[in-house]
C-alpha positions as CSV (number, residue, x, y, z in Angstrom):
1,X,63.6,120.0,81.3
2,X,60.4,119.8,83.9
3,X,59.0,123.5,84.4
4,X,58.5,124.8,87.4
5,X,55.5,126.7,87.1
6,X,53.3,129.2,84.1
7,X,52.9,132.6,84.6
8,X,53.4,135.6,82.3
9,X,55.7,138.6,81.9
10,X,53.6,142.0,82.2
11,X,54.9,145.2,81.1
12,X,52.5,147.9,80.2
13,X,49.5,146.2,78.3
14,X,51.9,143.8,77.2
15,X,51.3,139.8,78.7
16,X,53.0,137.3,77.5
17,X,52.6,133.7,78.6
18,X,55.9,131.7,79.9
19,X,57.1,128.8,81.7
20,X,59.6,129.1,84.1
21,X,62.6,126.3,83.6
22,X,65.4,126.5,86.3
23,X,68.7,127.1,84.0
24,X,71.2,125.4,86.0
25,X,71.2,121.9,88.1
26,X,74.0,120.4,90.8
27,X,76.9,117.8,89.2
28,X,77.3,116.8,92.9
29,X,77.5,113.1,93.5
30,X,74.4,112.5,95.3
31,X,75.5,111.1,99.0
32,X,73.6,109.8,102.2
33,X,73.7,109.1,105.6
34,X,74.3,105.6,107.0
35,X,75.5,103.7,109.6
36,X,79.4,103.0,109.5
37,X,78.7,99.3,111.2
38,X,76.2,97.8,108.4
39,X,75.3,100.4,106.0
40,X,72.0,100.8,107.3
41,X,69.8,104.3,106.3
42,X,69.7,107.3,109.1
43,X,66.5,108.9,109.1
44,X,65.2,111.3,111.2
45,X,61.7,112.1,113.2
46,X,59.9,115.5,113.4
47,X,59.6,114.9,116.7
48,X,57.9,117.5,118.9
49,X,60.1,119.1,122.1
50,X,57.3,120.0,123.9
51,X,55.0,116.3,124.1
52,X,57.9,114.6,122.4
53,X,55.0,113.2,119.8
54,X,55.9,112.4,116.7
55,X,54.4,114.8,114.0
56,X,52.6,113.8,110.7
57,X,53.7,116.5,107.8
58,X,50.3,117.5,107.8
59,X,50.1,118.8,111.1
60,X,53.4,121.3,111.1
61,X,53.1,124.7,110.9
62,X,55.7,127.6,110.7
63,X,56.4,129.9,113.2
64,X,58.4,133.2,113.7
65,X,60.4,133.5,117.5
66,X,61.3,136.3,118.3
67,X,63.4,134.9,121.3
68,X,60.5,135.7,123.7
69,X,57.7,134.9,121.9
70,X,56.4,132.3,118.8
71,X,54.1,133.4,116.0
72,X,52.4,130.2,115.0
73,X,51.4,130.8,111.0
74,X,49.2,128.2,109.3
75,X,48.9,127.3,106.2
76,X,45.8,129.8,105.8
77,X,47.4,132.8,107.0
78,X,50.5,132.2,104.3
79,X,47.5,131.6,101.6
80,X,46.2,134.5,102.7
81,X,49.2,137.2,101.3
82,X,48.6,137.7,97.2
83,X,51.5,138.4,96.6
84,X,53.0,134.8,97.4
85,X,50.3,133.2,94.8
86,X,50.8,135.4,92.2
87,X,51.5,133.6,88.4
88,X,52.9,137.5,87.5
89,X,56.2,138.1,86.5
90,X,55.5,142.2,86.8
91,X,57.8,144.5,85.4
92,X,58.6,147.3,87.3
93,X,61.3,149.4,85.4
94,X,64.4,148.9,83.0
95,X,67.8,150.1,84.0
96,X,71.1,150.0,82.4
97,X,72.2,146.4,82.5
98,X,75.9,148.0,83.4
99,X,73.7,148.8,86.7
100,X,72.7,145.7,88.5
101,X,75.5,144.5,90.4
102,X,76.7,140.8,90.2
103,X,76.9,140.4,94.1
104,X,72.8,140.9,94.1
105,X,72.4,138.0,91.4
106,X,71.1,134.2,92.8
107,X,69.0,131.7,90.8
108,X,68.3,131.4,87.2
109,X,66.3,130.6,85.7
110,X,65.0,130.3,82.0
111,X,61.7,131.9,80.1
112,X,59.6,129.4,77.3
113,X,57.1,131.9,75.6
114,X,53.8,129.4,74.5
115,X,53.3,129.9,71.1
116,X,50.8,131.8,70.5
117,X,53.6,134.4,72.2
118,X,56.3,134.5,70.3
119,X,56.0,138.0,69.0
120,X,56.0,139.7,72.1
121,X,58.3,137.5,73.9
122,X,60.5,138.5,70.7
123,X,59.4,141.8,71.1
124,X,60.3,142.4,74.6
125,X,64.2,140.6,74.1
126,X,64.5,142.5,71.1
127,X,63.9,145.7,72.9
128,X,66.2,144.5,76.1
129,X,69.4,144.4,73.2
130,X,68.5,147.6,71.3
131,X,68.3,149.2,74.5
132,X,71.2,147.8,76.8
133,X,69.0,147.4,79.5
134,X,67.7,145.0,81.8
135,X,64.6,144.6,83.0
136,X,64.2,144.3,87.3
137,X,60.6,142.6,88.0
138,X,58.8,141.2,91.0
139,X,57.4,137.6,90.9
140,X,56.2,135.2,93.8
141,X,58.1,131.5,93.6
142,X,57.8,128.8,96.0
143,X,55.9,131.0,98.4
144,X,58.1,133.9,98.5
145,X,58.1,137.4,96.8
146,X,61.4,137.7,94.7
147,X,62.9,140.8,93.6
148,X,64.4,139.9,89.9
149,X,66.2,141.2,86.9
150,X,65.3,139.9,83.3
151,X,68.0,139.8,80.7
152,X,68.6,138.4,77.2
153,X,71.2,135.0,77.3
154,X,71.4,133.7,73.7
155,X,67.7,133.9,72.0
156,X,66.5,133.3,75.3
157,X,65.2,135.4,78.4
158,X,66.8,134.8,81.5
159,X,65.2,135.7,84.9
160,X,67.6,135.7,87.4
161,X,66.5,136.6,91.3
162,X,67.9,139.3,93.0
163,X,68.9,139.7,97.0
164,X,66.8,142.5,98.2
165,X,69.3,145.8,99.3
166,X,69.1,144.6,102.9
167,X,70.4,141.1,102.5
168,X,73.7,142.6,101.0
169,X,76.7,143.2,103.6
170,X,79.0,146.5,103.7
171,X,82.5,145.5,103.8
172,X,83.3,147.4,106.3
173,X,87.1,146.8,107.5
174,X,89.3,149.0,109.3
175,X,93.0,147.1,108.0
176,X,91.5,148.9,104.3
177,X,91.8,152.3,106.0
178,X,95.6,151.8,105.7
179,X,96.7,152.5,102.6
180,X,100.5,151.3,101.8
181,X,102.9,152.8,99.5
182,X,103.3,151.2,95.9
183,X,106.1,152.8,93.8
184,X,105.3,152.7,90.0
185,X,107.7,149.4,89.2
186,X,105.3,147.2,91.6
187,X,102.4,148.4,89.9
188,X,104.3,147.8,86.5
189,X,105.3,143.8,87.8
190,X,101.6,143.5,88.9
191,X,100.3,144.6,85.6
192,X,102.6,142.4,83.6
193,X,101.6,139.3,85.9
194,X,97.6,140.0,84.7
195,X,98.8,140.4,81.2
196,X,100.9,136.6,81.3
197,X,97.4,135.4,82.3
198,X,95.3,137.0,80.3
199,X,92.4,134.6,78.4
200,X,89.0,134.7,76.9
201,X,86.8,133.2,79.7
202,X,85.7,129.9,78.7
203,X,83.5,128.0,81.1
204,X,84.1,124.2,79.6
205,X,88.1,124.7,80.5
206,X,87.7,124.4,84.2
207,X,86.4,121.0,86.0
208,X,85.4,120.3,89.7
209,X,88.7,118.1,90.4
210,X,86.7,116.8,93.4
211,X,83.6,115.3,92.2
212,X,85.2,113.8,89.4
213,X,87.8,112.0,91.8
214,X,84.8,111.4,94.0
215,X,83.0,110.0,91.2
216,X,85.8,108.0,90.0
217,X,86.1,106.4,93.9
218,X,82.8,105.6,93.8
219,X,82.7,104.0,90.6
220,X,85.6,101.6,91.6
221,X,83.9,100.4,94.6
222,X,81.3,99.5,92.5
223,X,83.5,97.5,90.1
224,X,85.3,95.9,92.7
225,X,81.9,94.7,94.1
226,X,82.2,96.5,97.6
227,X,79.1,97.6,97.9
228,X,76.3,96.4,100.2
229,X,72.4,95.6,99.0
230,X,70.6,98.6,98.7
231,X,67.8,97.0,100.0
232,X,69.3,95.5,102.8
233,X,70.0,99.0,103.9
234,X,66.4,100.1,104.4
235,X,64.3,99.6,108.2
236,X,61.5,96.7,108.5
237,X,59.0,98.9,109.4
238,X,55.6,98.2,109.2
239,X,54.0,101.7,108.7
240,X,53.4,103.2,105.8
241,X,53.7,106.8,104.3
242,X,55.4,109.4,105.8
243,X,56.6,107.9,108.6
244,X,58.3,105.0,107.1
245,X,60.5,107.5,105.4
246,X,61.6,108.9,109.0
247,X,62.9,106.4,111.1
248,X,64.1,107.8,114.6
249,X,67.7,108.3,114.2
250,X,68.4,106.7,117.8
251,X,66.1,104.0,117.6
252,X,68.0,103.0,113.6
253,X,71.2,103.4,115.6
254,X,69.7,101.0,118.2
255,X,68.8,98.0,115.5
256,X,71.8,98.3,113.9
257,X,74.0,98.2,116.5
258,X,71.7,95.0,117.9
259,X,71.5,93.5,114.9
260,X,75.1,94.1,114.3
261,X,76.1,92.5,117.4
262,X,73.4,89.2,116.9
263,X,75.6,88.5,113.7
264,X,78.9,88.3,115.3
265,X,77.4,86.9,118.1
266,X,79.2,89.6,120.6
267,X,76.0,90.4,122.4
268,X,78.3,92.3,125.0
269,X,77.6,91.9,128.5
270,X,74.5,89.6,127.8
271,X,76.4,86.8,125.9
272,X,76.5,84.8,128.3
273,X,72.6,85.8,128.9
274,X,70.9,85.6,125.9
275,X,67.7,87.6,125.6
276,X,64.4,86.2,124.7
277,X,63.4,87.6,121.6
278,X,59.9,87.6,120.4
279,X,59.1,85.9,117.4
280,X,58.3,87.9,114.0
């Protein structure tokens, strides 16, 4: 595994030096976009709406709108919080781990202590189990402030970022204010159906049916030799960097289609007209 970043967990007058590793990764088979015709790569621009220029990666800034008006924020005024560039993984109090609510729980991600910090990073999980408690911090990753909780997976610490209070939804609906009768033998079938399926959860029994068929499709193509040079699917550009990787989606729609057309030789209503095309 790649880490992501070094920083270190402080609690008290406790540091102790970590890398951050994410703990999970996609199984999706990886797709693109390309034209149906002739396989050929859609790209896009970053194309501005107001001179319709072209913009280098270098030159875009964020910007908040609020519907009237638009904040433009530069890279200097971002660098400018602390709290975004901070290599801190602060605690800020331990709670009951029965306390933190699944529905606030998003990314993992997994703690490596160096080595000279294996006995507080031992320390700390050690006192996480005694206790039954998690630990909720505050850490800045990829240029945003994250509310977190710490916890003990395995021998390992696991920080997992937390949704702040205001980013979780009330279920709010009025159909719940009902409330129907059950008589005593419903609840009795209901509880009988959750006993006939009752299990230890185990993770490695359930598979994502549609990737593996996916994968499986995929993998037959490729056996059966319909597939189409990768890097015949690529633009002739000229330019290099950044742009070459962002072809105008019209203008790749364009060459295909044209160069679709010059190889079946159905140039349309010029057929019968053949353009004059410049040399290479």
């Amino acid at each position: 595994m790649r880490s992501l970043w070094k920083g270190s967990i402080s609690f008290g007058l406790v540091n102790v030096p970590v890398r951050v590793y994410s703990a999970t990764e996609s199984h999706d088979v990886s797709l693109h976009q390309v034209h149906a015709e002739d396989g050929g790569r859609i790209r896009y621009q970053r194309r501005c709406e107001v001179c319709g220029e072209v913009v280098a990666y270098e030159d875009i800034a964020k910007a908040y709108d609020d519907g009237e008006n638009t904040v433009v924020l530069t890279a200097d005024d971002l660098a400018s919080l602390p709290a975004e560039s901070a290599k801190e993984i602060e605690v800020l109090e331990f709670v009951p781990a029965q306390q933190i609510d699944p529905i606030r729980l998003d990314k993992a991600y997994f703690l490596e202590p160096d080595k000279t910090a294996i006995k507080p990073y031992t320390l700390l999980r050690r006192a996480l189990e005694d206790t039954d408690r998690s630990a909720v911090v505050r850490f800045a990753l990829r240029q945003k402030s994250r509310l977190a909780v710490l916890r003990v997976r395995d021998k390992t610490l696991l920080l997992q970022t937390m949704l702040w209070d205001d980013e979780v939804r009330t279920a709010d609906f009025d159909v719940l204010e009902t409330v129907p009768r059950i008589s005593a033998k419903e609840r009795d079938m209901a509880s009988q159906l959750v006993d006939s399926l009752a299990a230890d959860f185990d993770a490695s029994q359930f598979t994502d049916d549609y990737q593996e068929q996916l994968r499986t499709l995929v993998e037959a193509k490729l056996e059966q030799g319909d597939t189409i040079d990768t890097a015949a699917t690529f633009g002739t550009s000229d330019d290099d960097g950044d742009d070459a990787e962002v072809v105008d989606l019209m203008e790749a729609l364009k060459r295909s289609v044209e160069r679709s057309k010059e190889r079946r030789g159905q140039g349309g209503s010029t057929a019968s007209k053949p353009r004059a095309r410049k040399k290479a």
